[in-house]
C-alpha positions in Angstrom: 122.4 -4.3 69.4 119.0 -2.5 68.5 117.3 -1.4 71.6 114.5 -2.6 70.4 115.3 -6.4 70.5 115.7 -6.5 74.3 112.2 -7.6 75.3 112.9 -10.5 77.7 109.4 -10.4 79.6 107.2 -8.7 77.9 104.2 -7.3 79.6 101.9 -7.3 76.4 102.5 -10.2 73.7 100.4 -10.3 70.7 100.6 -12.7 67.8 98.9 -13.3 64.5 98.8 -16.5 64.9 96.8 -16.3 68.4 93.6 -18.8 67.9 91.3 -16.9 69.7 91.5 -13.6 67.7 89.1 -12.2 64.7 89.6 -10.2 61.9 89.4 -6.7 63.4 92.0 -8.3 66.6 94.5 -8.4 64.0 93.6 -4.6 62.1 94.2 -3.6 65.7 97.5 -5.8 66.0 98.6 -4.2 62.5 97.4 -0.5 64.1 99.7 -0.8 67.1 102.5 -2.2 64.8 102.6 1.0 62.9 102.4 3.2 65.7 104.9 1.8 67.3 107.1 2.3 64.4 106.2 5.7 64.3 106.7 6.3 67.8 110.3 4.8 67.5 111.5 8.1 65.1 109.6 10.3 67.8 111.3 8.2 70.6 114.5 6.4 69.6 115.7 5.7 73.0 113.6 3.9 75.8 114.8 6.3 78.3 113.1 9.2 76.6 110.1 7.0 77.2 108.0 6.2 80.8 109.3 3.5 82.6 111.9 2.8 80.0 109.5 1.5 77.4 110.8 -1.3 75.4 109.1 -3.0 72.0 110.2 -6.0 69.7 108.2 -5.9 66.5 108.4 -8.9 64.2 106.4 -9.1 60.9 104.0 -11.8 63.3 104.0 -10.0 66.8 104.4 -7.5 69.1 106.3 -7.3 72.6 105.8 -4.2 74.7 108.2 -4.2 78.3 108.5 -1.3 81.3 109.4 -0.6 84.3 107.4 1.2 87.1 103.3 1.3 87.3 101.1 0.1 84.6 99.0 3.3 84.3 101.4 5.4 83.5 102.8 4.0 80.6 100.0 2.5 78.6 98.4 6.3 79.6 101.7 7.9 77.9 101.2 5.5 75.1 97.6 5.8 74.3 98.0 9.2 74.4 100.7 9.7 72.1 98.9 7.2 69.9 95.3 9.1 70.2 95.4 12.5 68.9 93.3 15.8 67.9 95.1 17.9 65.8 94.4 22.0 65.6 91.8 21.5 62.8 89.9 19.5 65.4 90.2 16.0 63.2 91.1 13.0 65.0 95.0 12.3 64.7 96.4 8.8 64.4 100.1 8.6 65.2 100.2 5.3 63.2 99.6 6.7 60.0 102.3 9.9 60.3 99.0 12.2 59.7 102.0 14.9 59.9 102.6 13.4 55.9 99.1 12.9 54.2 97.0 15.6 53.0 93.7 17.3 54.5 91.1 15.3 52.2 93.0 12.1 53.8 92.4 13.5 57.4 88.6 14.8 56.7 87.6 11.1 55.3 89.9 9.0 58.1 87.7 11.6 60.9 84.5 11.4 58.9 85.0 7.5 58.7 85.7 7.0 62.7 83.3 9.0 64.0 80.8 7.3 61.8 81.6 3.4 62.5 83.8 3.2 65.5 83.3 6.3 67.4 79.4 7.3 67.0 78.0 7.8 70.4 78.9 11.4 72.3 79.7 9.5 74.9 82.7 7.7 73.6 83.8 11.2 71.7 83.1 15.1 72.5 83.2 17.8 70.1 82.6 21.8 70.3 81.2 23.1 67.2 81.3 22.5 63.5 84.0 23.5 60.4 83.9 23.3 57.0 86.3 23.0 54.1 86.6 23.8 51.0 88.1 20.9 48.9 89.2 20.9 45.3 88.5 17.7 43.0 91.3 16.3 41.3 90.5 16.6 37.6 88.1 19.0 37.8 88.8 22.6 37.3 86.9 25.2 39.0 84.7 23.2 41.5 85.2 23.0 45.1 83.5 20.4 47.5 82.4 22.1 50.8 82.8 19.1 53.5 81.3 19.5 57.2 82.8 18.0 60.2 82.3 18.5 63.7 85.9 19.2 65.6 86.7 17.3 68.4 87.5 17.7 71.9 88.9 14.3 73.0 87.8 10.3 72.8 87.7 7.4 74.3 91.0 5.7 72.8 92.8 8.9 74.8 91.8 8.0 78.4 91.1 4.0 77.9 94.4 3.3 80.4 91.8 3.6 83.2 89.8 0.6 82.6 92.8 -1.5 81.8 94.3 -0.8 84.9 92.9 -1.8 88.7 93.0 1.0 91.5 96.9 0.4 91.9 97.5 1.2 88.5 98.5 -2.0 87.9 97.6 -4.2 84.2 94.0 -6.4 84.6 94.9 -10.0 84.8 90.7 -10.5 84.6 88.3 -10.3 81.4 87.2 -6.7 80.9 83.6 -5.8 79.0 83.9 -4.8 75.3 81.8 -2.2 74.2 80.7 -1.7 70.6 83.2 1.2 70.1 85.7 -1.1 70.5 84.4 -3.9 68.9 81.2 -3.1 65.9 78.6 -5.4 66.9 79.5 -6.6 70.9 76.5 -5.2 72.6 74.4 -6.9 75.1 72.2 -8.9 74.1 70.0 -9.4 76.8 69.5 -6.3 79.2 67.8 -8.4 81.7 70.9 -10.7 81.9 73.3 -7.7 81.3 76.6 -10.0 82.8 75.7 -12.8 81.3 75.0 -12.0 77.6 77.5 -8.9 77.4 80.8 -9.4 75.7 84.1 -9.9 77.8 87.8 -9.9 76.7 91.2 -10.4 77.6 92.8 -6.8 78.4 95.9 -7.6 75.9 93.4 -8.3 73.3 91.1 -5.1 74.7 94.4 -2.7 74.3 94.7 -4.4 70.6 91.0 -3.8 69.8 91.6 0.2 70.5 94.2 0.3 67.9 91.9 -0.8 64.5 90.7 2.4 63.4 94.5 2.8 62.8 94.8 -0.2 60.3 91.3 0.3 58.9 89.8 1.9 55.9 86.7 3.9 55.7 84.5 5.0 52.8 81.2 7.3 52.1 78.1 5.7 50.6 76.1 8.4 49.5 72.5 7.4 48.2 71.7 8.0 44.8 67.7 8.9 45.1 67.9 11.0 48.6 71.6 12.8 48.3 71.4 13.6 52.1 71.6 10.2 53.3 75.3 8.9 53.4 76.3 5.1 54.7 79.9 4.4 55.8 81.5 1.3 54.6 84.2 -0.2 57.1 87.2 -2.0 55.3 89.0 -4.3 58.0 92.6 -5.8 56.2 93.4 -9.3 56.5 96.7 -9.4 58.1 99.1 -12.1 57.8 102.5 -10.1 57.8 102.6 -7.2 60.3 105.8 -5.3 58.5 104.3 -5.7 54.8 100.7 -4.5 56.0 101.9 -1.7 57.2 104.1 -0.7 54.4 101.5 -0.9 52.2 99.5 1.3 54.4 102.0 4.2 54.1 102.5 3.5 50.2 99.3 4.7 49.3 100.4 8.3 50.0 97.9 11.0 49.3 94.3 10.1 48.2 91.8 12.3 46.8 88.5 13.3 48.3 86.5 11.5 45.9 88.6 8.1 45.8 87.0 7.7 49.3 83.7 7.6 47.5 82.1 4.0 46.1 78.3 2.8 45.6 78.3 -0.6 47.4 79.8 -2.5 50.0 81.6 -4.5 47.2 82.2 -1.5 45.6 84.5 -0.5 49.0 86.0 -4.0 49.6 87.3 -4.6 45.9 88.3 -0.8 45.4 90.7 -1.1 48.5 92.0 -5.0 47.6 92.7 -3.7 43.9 95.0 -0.4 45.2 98.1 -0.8 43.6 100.0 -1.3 46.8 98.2 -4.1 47.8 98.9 -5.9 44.8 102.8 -5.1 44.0 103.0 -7.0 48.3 101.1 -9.6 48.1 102.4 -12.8 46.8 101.6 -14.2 43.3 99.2 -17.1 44.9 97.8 -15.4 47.2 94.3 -14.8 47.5 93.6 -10.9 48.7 90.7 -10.5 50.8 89.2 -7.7 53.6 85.6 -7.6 55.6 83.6 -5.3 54.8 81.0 -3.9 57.6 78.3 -1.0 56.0 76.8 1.3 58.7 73.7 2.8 57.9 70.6 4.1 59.3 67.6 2.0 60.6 64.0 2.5 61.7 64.8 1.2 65.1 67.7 3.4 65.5 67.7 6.6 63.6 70.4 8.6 66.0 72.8 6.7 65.3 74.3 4.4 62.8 73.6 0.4 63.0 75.9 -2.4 61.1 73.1 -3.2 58.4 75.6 -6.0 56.1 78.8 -7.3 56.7 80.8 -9.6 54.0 84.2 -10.8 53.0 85.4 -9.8 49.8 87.6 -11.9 48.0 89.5 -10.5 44.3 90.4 -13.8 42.5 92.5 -12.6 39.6 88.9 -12.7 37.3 87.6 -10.8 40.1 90.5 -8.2 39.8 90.1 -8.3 36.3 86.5 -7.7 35.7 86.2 -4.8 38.7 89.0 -3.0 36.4 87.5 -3.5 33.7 84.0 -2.1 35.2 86.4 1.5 36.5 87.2 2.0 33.2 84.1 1.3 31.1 82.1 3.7 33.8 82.8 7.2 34.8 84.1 6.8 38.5 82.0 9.8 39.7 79.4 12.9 39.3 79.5 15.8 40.9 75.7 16.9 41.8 74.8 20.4 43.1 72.1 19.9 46.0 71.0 22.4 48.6 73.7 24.8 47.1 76.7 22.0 47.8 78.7 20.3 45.5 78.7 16.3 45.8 80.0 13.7 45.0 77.6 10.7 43.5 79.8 7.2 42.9 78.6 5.5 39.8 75.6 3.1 40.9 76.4 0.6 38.2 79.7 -0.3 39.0 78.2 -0.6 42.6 75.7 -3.3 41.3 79.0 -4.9 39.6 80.6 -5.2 42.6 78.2 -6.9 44.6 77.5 -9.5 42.1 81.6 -10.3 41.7 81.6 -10.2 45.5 78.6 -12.9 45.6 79.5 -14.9 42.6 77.1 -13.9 40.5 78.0 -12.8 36.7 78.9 -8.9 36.5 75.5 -8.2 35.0 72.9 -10.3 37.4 69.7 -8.7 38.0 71.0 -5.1 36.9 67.5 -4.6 35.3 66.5 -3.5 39.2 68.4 -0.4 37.9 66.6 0.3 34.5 63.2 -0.3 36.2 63.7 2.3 38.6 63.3 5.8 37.2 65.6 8.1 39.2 68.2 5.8 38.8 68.4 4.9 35.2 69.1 8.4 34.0 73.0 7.3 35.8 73.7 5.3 33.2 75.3 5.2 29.8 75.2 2.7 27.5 78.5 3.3 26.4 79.8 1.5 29.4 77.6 -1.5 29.2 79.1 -2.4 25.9 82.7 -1.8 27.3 82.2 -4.2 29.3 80.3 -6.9 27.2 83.3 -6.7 24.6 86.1 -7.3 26.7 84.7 -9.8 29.7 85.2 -13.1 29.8 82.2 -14.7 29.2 81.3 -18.1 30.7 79.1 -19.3 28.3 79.7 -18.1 24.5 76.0 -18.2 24.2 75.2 -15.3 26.7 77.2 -12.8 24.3 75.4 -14.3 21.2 71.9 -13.7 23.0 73.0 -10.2 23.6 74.3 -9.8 19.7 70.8 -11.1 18.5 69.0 -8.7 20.6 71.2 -5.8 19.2 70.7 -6.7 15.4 66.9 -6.8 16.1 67.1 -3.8 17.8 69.2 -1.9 14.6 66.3 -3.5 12.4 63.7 -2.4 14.5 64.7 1.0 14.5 65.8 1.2 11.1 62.2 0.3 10.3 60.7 3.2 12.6 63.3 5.6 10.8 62.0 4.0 7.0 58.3 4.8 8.0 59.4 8.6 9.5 58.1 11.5 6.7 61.4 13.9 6.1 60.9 16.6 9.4 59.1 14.4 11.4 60.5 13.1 14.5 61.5 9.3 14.6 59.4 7.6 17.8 62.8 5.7 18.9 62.1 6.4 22.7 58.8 5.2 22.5 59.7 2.0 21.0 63.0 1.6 23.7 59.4 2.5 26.5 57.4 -0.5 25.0 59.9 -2.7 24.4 61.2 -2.4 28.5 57.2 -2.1 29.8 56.9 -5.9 27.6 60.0 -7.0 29.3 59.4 -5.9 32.7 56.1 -7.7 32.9 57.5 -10.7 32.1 57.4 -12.7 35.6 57.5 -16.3 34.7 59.3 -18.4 31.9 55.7 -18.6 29.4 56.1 -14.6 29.6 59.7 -14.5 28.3 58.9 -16.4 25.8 56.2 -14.6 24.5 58.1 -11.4 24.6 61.5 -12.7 23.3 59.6 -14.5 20.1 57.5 -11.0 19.3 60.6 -8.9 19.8 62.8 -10.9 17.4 59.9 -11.5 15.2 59.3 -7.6 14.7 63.2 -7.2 13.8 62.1 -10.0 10.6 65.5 -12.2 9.8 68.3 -12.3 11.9 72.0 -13.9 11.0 73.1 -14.9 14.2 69.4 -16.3 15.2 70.0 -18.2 12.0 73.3 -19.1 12.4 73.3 -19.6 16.2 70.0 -20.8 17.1 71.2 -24.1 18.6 73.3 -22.5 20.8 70.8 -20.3 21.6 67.7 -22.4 22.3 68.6 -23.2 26.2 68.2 -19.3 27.0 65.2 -18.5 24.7 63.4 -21.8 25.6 63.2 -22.0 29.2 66.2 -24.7 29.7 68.0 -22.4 31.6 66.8 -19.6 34.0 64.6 -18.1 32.4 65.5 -15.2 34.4 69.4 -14.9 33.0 67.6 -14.1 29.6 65.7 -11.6 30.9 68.9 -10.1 32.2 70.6 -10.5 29.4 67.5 -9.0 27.2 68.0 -5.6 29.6 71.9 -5.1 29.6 71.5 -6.4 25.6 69.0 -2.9 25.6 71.4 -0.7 27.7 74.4 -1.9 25.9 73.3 -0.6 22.4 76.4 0.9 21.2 76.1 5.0 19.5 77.9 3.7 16.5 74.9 1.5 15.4 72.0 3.6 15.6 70.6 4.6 12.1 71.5 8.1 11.5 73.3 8.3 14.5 70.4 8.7 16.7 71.7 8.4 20.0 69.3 5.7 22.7 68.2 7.1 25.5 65.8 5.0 27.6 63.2 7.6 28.9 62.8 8.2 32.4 59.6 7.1 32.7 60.1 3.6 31.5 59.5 2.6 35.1 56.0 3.3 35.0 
């Protein structure tokens, strides 16, 4: 018989299915699962453990027995679970750090010390180090990545506070602080015991065991390059054994795939890894919360949760995100302040959020092509990747954006007919006053205006003429106005290369936010 299935009483019981647990409860269910697993090819006998330290794990829940006093065992246990290694990064037994490569243990110590473990009282470190990391794909270009070693943490020497003066296990509620738990603070100082958070000390000992099952990813902005948010991926887990082996399947990660531009960005990037697909079953539904620390007025030494959502990937959802991966390039690598980094394409961001909210892939992405830093990110090429091969829920919306493109091709072969031979053909200007018309337009009357002048200038257009039925709804007012003006901007981003008279390649000028 395994000695692992002799739990009779168990000290510590923790199931899935409890009622009265949350999300990141059962990350930290799904942490101490794996460590336990781990600890079992470090420990194979209970004898080599304190007080004979016995565990059942099924893929629903968790049974820990001993022997002896209380303290020393969950001590032993957080300890050996809780680790620095000699490069100073926080070392999680869970996730055999022994086995995954340095980039891995850089972003998973990045990542904690930047959601879970913030405050220098929860986590001390002695000095600074930096490495030098090569990009996969990339020849000749290091990334030179800061960290600050550490000394020890919190999770190490938490036995204390689950234990009373005898050393024995707390049968009373214990506070929860927001190291353990993002977002439990007080919230009242005045009525500190009344208003602060309080839990069971089975579910506290689950709590400290998240950051193990968790996934953590680098926001950097794309207008100040020194500001960086962290995006905080909590798994939903409904089988303790296949969670976990999907965990270890990922294997080695490159730096830059812990990089993304949104907080749906991070949640579909880690539902659509390809181990979480090949476990899951067919009808299942996969889905994660995602919580984004950033920096706020009120708070600017540390970082605050500033938006927290759950991300569904329906299989369109899956589909389209994809499809968005492929059409963009994932990354660029920006030299600032004599550093390499690394910059997460911003429209694939933008797609994210909207799959994540329901919205179409392209709502309100002209925000990006008013805004002048940005819009020199993007490529049109993309954009038209993407129009060709979504899904499109109303045929009309990718007629509206073929009729903008013909008048566009007219339009511009008219500029080119009335350019002398040597001149230079005014196709910028034309792309600035064509987006300073359609970003004035603020009501339904203004679209209007602009869409009959800009169709107008182009003179006939076969699919106006052949489609103008279907058409009328967006270019009349029926429907949101606004999804035409949308359409209008990703219709003038999407232009493809291949169309453009004498393969004059558009380029909307930086300025065109003016």
């Amino acid at each position: 018989m395994s000695v692992v299935a002799s739990v009779v009483n168990p000290k510590i019981y923790l199931n899935l299915s409890d009622p009265s647990i949350t999300w990141i409860h059962r990350a930290g269910i799904a942490g101490l699962w794996m460590t336990l697993k781990q600890l079992e090819k470090l420990y194979p006998i209970p004898a080599e453990r304190p007080g004979n330290l016995t565990w059942l794990l099924t893929p629903r829940s968790i049974s820990l027995e001993w022997q002896g006093q209380d303290f020393i065992v969950l001590d032993w246990l957080l300890k050996q679970s809780f680790q620095i290694n000699e490069e100073g990064l926080i070392s999680l037994t869970g996730l055999n750090t022994h086995s995954i490569n340095i980039e891995t243990q850089i972003n998973i110590h990045l990542g904690i010390t930047a959601t879970f473990l913030q405050h220098n009282q929860v986590v001390k470190f002695k000095g600074k180090k930096s490495k030098s990391l090569k990009v996969d794909g990339v020849d000749g270009i290091e990334l030179d990545v800061e960290y600050k070693k550490a000394v020890s943490y919190a999770h190490q020497h938490f036995a204390k506070e689950l234990c009373d003066k005898q050393g024995q296990f707390l049968q009373q509620s214990i506070g929860v602080v927001g190291w353990l738990y993002p977002g439990s603070v007080v919230r009242h100082v005045a009525f500190t015991q009344e208003t602060k958070f309080e839990e069971k000390p089975q579910l506290a000992f689950a709590l400290l065991y998240a950051p193990v099952a968790c996934h953590y990813f680098v926001l950097r902005s794309h207008t100040k390059l020194e500001h960086t948010e962290y995006a905080l991926v909590i798994p939903e887990v409904v089988d303790l054994e296949i969670y976990a082996q999907e965990y270890w399947n990922l294997g080695n990660l490159d730096y830059k795939d812990f990089h993304v531009s949104s907080l749906g960005d991070a949640g579909l990037r880690f539902l659509t890894y390809e181990t979480i697909i090949e476990l899951t079953t067919p009808d299942q539904v996969k889905r994660c919360q995602v919580i984004l620390f950033g920096t706020v007025i009120w708070s600017k030494q540390q970082k605050t949760r500033i938006e927290i959502a759950v991300v569904e990937a329906t299989e369109i959802i899956d589909f389209i995100y994809k499809l968005s991966r492929i059409s963009f390039q994932e990354y660029q690598i920006i030299k600032y302040k004599n550093k390499n980094l690394i910059i997460s394409n911003m429209f694939r961001g933008t797609i994210a959020d909207n799959l994540v909210k329901g919205f179409p892939w392209w709502a309100n992405l002209y925000t990006i092509f008013k805004n002048k830093s940005l819009l020199k990110l993007i490529t049109n090429d993309g954009v038209y990747k993407m129009i060709q091969n979504s899904e499109w829920n109303l045929e009309s919306q990718k007629l509206f954006i073929k009729a903008c493109h013909e008048a566009l091709k007219k339009i511009y072969a008219k500029i080119y007919g009335r350019t002398n031979e040597g001149q230079y053909a005014q196709i910028e200007r034309e792309n600035i006053r064509i987006l300073s018309q359609l970003g004035r337009c603020t009501n339904a009357e203004n679209f209007r205006k602009f869409i009959a002048e800009f169709w107008g200038r182009a003179g006939q257009l076969s699919i106006l003429e052949k489609h103008w039925e279907e058409l009328l709804p967006l270019t009349s007012g029926i429907m949101d106005w606004k999804v035409a003006r949308d359409l209008t901007f990703i219709a003038l981003a999407s232009y493809p290369k291949s169309n453009m008279v004498e393969k004059q390649i558009l380029e909307i000028s930086d300025s065109n936010s003016e």
